[in-house]
C-alpha positions, 0 to 999 in steps of 0.5 A, a space after each residue: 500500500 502507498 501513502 501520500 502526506 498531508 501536512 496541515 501543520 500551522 493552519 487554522 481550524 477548520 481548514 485542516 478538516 477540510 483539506 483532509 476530506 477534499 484529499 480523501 476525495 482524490 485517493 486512488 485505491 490502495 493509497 492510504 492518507 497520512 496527516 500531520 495536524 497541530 493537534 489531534 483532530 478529533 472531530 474528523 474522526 466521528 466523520 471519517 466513520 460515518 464515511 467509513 474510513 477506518 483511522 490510527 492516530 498516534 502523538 508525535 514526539 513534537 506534538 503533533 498527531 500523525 493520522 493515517 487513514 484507509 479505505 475500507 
């Protein structure tokens, strides 16, 4: 499977949503997203499942979150 990365690092809500949910978008299949947020974003997930889209969030050592998202 290949990834492809989005940063949204030092953007200001809600633009990281909604530059997420636009790249999932364009995925092709076997590609999975790779996000990098400020902060965990929590409510991306509520709707990622409702798209169903399964997701691991992990905590960077920096602080940022790193989110890699799949198709079902």
């Amino acid at each position: 499977m290949t990834q492809e990365v989005l940063d949204n690092r030092g953007l200001a809500p809600p633009e990281p949503m909604q530059r997420t949910l636009a790249k999932l978008g364009e995925l092709v299949p076997d590609t999975a997203l790779v996000i990098l947020n400020d902060r965990e974003p929590v409510p991306l997930y509520a709707e990622l499942e409702r798209r169903g889209y399964a997701h691991a969030a992990e905590e960077l050592p920096d602080g940022a979150w790193r989110v890699t998202i799949r198709r079902p």
